[in-house]
C-alpha positions as CSV (number, residue, x, y, z in Angstrom):
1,X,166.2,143.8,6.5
2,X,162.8,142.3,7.4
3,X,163.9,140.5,10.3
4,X,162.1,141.2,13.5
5,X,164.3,142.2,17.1
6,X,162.7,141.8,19.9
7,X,162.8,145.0,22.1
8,X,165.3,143.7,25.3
9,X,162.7,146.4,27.2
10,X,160.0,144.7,27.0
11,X,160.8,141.2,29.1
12,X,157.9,139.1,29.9
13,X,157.6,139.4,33.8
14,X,157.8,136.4,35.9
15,X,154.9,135.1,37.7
16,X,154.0,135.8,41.2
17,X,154.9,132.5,42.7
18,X,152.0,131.7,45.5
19,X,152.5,129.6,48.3
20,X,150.2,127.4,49.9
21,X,150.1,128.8,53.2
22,X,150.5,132.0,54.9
23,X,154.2,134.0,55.5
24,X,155.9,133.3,58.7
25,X,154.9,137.2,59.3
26,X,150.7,136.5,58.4
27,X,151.3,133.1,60.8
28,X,152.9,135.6,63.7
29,X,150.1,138.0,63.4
30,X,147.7,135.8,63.2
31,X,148.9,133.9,66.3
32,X,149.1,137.4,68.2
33,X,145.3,137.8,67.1
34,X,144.1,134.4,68.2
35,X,146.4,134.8,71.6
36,X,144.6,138.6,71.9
37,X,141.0,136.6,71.4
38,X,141.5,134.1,74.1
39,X,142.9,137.0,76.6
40,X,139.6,139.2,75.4
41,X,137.2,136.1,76.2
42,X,138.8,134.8,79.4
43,X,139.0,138.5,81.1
44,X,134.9,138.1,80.1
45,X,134.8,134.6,81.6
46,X,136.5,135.9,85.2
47,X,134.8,138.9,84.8
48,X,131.7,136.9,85.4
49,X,132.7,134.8,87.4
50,X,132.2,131.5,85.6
51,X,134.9,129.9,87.4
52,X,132.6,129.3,90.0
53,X,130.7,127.0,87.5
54,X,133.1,125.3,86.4
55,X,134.1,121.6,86.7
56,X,137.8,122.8,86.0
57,X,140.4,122.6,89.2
58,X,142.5,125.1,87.5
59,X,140.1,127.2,87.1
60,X,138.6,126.8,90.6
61,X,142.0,126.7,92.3
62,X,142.6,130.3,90.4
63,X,139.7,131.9,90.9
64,X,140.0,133.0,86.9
65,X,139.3,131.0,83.9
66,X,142.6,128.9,82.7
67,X,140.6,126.6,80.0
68,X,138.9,127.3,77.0
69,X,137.4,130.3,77.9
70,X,134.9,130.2,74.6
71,X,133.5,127.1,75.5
72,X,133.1,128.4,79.3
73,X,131.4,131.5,77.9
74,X,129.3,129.5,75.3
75,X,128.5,127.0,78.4
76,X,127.6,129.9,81.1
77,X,126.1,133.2,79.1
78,X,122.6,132.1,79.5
79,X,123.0,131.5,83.1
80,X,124.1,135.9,83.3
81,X,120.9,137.7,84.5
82,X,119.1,139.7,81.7
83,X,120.0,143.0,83.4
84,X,123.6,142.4,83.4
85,X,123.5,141.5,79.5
86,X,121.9,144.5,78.8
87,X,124.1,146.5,80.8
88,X,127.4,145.3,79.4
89,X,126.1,145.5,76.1
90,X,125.0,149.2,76.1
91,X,128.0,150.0,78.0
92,X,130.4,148.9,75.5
93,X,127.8,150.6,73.1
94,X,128.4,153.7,74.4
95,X,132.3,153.3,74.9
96,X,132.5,152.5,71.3
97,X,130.1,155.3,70.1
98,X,133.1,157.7,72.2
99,X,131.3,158.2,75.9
100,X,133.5,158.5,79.2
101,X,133.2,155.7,81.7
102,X,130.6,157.8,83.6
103,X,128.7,158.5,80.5
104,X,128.6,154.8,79.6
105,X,127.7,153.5,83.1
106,X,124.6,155.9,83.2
107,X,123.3,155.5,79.4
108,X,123.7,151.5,80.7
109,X,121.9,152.5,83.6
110,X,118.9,154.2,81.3
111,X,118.9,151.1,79.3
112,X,117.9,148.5,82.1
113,X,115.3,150.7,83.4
114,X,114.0,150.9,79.5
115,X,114.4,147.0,79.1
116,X,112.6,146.1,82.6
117,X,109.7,144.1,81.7
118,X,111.9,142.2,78.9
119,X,114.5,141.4,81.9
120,X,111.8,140.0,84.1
121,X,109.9,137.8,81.4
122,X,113.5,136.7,80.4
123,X,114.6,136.5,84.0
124,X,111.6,134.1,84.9
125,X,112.3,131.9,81.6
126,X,115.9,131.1,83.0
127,X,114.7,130.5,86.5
128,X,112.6,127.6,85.0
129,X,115.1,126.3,83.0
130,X,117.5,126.5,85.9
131,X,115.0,124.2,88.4
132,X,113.8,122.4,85.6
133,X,117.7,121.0,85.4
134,X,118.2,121.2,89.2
135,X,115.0,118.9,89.4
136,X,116.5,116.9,86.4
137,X,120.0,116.0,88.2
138,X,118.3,115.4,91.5
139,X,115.9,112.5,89.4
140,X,118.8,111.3,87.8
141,X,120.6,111.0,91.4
142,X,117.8,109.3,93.2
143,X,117.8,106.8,90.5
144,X,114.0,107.5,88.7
């Protein structure tokens, strides 16, 4: 009896069978995240107060920012004063390192007296570039 059985244990497994996109629970998370993105990044657009830039009625009507709020940020940022970068940046520095409010708002404090003389040559630079356009539109208006 030379014949050879095959063991019925040992059945081949059957390949994982991948699908080309994600589950319909990695599309609702991932929706939830993008949603959670666009809530974080307009609540930083209202915060400061880039509605009052903006060519958007909605936005101006509600006093908040109701568009694309990384486009707003990516449009405004550079118009924020130096100090007020620095400020929010080492606050949430400090909230993230495990500080209290208080904490945060006076190490955010420390920092901007540290940073002064980067704040003002920054400062100055946006200044320019902010006549520099001003001077630019007002050209373009009076037709040179």
């Amino acid at each position: 009896m030379s014949r050879s059985r095959k063991n019925p244990r040992k059945r081949k497994r059957a390949a994982p069978v991948y699908r080309d996109g994600p589950t319909p629970a990695q599309q609702r998370a991932h929706e939830e995240w993008i949603r959670g993105e666009e809530a974080r990044w307009r609540s930083v657009c209202t915060g400061f107060k880039f509605w009052r830039a903006c060519g958007e009625r909605p936005c101006q009507r509600a006093k908040a920012c109701m568009g694309d709020a990384r486009a707003c940020f990516d449009r405004c940022w550079w118009r924020v004063r130096e100090a007020d970068k620095i400020y929010v940046r080492a606050g949430i520095k400090a909230r993230v390192a495990g500080c209290s409010v208080a904490e945060a708002c006076r190490l955010a404090d420390e920092e901007v007296a540290r940073s002064a003389d980067h704040i003002a040559r920054v400062d100055a630079e946006t200044l320019a570039r902010l006549r520099a356009e001003a001077e630019a539109e007002l050209a373009a208006r009076n037709g040179r």
